[in-house]
N, C-alpha and C positions, 0 to 999 in steps of 0.2 A: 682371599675373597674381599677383606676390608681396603686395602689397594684399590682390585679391578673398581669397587664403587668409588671409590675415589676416584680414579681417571677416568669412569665414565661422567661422571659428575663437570669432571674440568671439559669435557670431547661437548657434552650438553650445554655446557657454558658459551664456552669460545664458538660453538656454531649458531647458535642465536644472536648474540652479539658480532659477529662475523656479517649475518644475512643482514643485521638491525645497520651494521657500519655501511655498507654497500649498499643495500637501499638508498640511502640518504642520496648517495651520487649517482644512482639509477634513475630515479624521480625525478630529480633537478637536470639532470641530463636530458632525461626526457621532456620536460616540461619545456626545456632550451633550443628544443632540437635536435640534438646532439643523436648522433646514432651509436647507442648501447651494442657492441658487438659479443662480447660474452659479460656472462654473470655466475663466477664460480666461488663456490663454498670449498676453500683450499685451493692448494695450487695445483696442478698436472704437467709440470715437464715432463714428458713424453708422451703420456697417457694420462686417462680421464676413467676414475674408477665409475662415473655415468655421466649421459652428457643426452643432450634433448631440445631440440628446433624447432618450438610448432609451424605449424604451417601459415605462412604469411606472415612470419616473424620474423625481424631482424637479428634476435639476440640468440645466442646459442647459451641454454644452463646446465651445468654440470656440476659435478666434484670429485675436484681431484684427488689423490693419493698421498698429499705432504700436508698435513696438518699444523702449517705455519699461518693461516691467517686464511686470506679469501684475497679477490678481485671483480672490479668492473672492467673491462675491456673498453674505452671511450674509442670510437673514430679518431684518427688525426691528436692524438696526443701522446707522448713522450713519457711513458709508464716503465714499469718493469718489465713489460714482453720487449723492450726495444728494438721496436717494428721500426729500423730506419727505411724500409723499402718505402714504408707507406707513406713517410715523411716528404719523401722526393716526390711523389707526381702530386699534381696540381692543386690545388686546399679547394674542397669541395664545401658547399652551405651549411650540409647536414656534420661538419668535424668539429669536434672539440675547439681547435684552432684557429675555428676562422667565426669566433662568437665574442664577444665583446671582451676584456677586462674581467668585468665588476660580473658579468655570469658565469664565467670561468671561477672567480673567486667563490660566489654560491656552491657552485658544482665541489668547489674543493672543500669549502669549509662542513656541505652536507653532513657529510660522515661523522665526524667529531659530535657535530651541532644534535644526530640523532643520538647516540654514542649518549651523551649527557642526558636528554632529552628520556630515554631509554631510563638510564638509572632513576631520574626521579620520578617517572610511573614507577617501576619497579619499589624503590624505597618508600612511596607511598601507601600501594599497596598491602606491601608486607606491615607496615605502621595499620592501617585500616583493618587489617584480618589478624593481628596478632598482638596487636597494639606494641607497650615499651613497658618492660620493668626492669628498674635498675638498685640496686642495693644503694645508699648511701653509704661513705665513707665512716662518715660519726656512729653509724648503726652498727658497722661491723666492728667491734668491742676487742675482738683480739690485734685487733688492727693488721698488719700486713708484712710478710718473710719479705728482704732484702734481697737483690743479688750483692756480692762482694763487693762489683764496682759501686753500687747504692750505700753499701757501707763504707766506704772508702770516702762518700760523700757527707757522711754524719748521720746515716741514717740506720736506724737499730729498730730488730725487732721485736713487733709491737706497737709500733710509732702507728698514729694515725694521722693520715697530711690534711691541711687545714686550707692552707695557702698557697700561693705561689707568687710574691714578690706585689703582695697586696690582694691579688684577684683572690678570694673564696671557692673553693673548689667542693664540690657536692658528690659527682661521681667519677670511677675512677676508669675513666675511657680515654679514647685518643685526644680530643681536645685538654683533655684536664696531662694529658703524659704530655704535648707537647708542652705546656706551658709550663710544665715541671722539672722537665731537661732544658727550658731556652731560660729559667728564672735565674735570677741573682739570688733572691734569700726564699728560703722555703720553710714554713710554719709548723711543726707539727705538734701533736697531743704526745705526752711523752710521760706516762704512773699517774694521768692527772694534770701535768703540768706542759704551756706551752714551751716547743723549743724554736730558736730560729737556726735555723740552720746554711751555711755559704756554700753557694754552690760555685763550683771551676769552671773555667769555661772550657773544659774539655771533654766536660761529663758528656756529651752527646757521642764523641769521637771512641770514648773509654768504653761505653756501653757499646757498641757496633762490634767494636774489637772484640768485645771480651764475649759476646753473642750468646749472653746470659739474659738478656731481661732487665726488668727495672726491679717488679716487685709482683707480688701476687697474695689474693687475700689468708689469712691465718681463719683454718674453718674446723670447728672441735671434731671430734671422731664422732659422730649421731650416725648408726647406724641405719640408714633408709629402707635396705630388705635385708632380708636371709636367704641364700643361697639354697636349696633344694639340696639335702645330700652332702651340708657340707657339712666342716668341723661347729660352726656356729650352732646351727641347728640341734645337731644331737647335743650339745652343752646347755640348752634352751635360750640364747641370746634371740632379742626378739626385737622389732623395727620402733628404734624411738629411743632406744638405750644408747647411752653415752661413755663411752669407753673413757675411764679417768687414771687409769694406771695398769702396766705390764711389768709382772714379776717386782714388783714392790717400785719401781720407778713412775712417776706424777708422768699423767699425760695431759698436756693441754690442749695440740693442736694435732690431728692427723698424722701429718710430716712427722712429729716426736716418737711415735710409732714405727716408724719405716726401718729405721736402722735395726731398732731392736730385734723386729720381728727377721727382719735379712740375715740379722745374726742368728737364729733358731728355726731355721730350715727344719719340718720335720721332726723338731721338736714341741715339747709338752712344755706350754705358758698357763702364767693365771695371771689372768684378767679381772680387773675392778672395774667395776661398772656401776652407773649413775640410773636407776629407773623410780619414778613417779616419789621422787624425792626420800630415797633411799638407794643406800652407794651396797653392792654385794660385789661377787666371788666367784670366778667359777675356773677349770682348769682345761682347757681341751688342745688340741694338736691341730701344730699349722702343717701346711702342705710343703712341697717338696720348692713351691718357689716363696714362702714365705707370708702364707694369705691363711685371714681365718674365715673367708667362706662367706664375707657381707659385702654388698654395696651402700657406700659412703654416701650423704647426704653433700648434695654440692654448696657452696657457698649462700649462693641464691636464696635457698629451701631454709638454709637455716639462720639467716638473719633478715630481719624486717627489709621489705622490699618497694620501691613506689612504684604504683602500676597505672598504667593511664593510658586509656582506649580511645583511639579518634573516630568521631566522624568521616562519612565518605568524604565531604568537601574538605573538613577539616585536615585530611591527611595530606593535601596536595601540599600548601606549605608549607607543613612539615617535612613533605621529601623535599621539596624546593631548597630547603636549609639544610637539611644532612647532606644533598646534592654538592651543596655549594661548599660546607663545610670542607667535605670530604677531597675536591676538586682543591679545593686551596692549602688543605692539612699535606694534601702528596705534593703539591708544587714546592710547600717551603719545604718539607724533607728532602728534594730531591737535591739540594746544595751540597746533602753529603756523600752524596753519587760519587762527587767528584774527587772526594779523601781518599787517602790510602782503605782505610778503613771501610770506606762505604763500597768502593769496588770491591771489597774481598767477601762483603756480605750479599754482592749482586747473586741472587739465583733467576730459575730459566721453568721449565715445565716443573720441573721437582719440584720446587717450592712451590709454585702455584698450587700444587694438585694439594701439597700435604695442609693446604688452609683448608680443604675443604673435609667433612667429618669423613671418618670411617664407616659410620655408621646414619644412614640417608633422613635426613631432615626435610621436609618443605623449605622451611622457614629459615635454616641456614645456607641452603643451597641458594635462593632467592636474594637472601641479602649478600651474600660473597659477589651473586651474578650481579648486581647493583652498585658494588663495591670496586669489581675487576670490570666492568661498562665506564666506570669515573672513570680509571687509569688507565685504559685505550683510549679515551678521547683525551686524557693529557700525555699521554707520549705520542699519539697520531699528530699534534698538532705542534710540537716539538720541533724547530727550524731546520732538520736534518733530509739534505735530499731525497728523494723515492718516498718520504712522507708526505704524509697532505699537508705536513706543516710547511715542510720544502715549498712545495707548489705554489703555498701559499704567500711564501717571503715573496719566490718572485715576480708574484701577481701583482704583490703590493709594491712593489718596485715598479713593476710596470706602469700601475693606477699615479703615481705618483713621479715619476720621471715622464711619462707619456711614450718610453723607450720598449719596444719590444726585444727580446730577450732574443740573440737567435737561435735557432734548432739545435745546432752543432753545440754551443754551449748548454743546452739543457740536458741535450743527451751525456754529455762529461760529466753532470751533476748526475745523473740520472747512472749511471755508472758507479760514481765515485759511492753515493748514498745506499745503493745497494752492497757496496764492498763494507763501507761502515757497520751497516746492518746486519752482514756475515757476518762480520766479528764477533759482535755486541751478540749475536744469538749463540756462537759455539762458545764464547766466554762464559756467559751467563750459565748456559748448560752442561759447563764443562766443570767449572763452582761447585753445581749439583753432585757431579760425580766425582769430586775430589773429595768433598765432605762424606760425600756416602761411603767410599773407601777409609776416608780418614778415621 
């Protein structure tokens, strides 16, 4: 069940953003001239899961049965239907083809430009209706579990990061993790005292590899609820209490817990506990996968948090800058695309799907769809034939040589860029199910 909400979630995504990409070059199409001959949501080789003509329309809307993206159909242009019939007879006013340069360019860059356009409503809104709270680093007091590759780097847990090669780092998000794998020396709180710590310049390539992580916060066991029915309950553990030791071993953080309790399947623990400033005792039985029957207190909840609620107007700018953030944080990652390492971490639907919760949020759903709007509009516009990015080099070829490009060769790109494409999509999806097997 938590799956199916999952893939319907990503099916909701990609067909909004889908209709929001193709618009962009419906509009401008139209607004050119240009005769719109189909407007579909997916693709339909062979067939059209529905499909619809109104009367005295030119465009036929549908959607197809391949849930790989969508399409415009333009007059007289050189797409992925590779209509050469229609190329050969004579360029009519209303084609794609026979419109200027620099309109043709509009028409192409549409999509992306809405694609963007899209996310920063989006990211605004979500800022406007739910505002931002973000833990500080210096607040979280236990400070933060390493992966191996982060310990390999000088970092031990506990550490709280300060810095990153001067810059002051406050929260621990994507802006503040790039600047922390691209740094030369890295600052941290370490019993009290600062450490500097050298980073390699490999550390970027080591983490992909090792497809662990960087780091993640260190959060004490506070019991948030009791479970109805469970071993907690009848022991009387009750929401607020602080789990500080298992069978005579100190508990600090959550995670310190895990092992032990995995080790006592089924078995009878006693538990020290922390409530309203007195530590007690109590003995009761874990289940058969190792649980005593509470839900945990997430990170958030239990360290001081900064919260800050925007204005209507006030929000635009603010998505304008997470827009732009976001937009440029995926452009420099994607250099690692090109490592060994970054291709073996390429995923396809499966990854997509598993960013999104198992369990349906507004507010997560909204900003992943804000997040995945950024990274269609920067791989659509990517120099790779069959993309608008394609289209777009050799518009600007055109605009600047004053040479037109001819058919026969657009259509060999147009070709060649959909074989590219193949690949890149059973690659990516094929990653998914090595790992799922693996």
């Amino acid at each position: 069940m938590q799956l199916l909400i999952q893939i319907l979630q990503l099916l909701a995504c990609l067909s909004l953003l889908v209709i929001v990409h193709e618009f962009g070059h419906f509009i401008t199409a139209k607004i050119f001239g240009v005769r719109v001959e189909k407007f579909y949501l997916f693709f339909n080789p062979g067939f059209s899961l529905f499909k619809w003509k109104p009367k005295n329309s030119e465009t036929e809307y549908g959607i197809g049965w391949l849930p790989f993206g969508g399409y415009v159909k333009l007059a007289g242009m050189i797409d992925e239907s590779l209509d050469k019939e229609q190329m050969k007879r004579p360029i009519q006013d209303w084609e794609f083809r026979s419109k200027p340069a620099w309109q043709r360019l509009i028409i192409m860059l549409a999509g992306v430009v809405m694609n963007f356009i899209a996310a920063i409503i989006i990211y605004s809104m979500v800022l406007f209706t739910y505002g931002e709270s973000n833990v500080p680093m210096r607040e979280a007091k236990l400070g933060m579990d390493f992966s191996e590759v982060a310990h390999a780097q000088g970092f031990k847990d506990g550490d709280i990061i300060l810095s990153a090669d001067g810059d002051s780092l406050t929260y621990f998000d994507e802006e503040s993790m790039r600047k922390i794998i691209g740094a030369s020396q890295v600052v941290v709180l370490r019993n009290g005292k600062e450490q500097t710590l050298t980073m390699t310049s490999t550390f970027m390539k080591d983490m992909i590899a090792s497809k662990q992580g960087f780091a993640s916060y260190r959060t004490p066991f506070v019991v948030r609820e009791v479970i109805h029915g469970g071993s907690a309950e009848s022991a009387g553990l009750q929401a607020g209490d602080s789990i500080v030791g298992v069978n005579g071993t100190a508990i600090i953080t959550m995670d310190d817990s895990y092992s032990i309790f995995q080790n006592h399947k089924n078995d009878v623990v006693k538990l020290n506990f922390y409530r309203t400033g007195v530590i007690d005792s109590v003995s009761l039985a874990l289940d058969s996968a190792g649980r005593i029957g509470v839900y945990v207190k997430p990170y958030f909840e239990v360290y001081p948090t900064v919260n800050y609620e925007y204005g209507f107007f006030e929000s635009f700018p603010a998505g304008i800058e997470k827009g732009v953030k976001t937009f440029t944080g995926y452009g420099s990652d994607m250099k690692m695309v090109f490592s060994k390492e970054g291709m073996e971490s390429l995923g396809g639907f499966g990854t997509i799907t598993s960013l999104f919760p198992q369990n349906f949020s507004w507010a997560a759903f909204w900003y992943l769809t804000a997040y995945i709007s950024v990274i269609l509009a920067f791989m659509n516009v990517l120099p790779i034939p069959a993309l608008d990015g394609g289209h777009i080099l050799f518009l600007l070829y055109e605009i600047i040589t004053r040479k037109k490009l001819s058919p026969e060769f657009m259509m060999r790109m147009q070709q060649i860029g959909l074989f590219i494409l193949l690949l890149l999509l059973l690659y990516a999806n094929g990653m998914d199910i090595f790992r799922a097997f693996k």
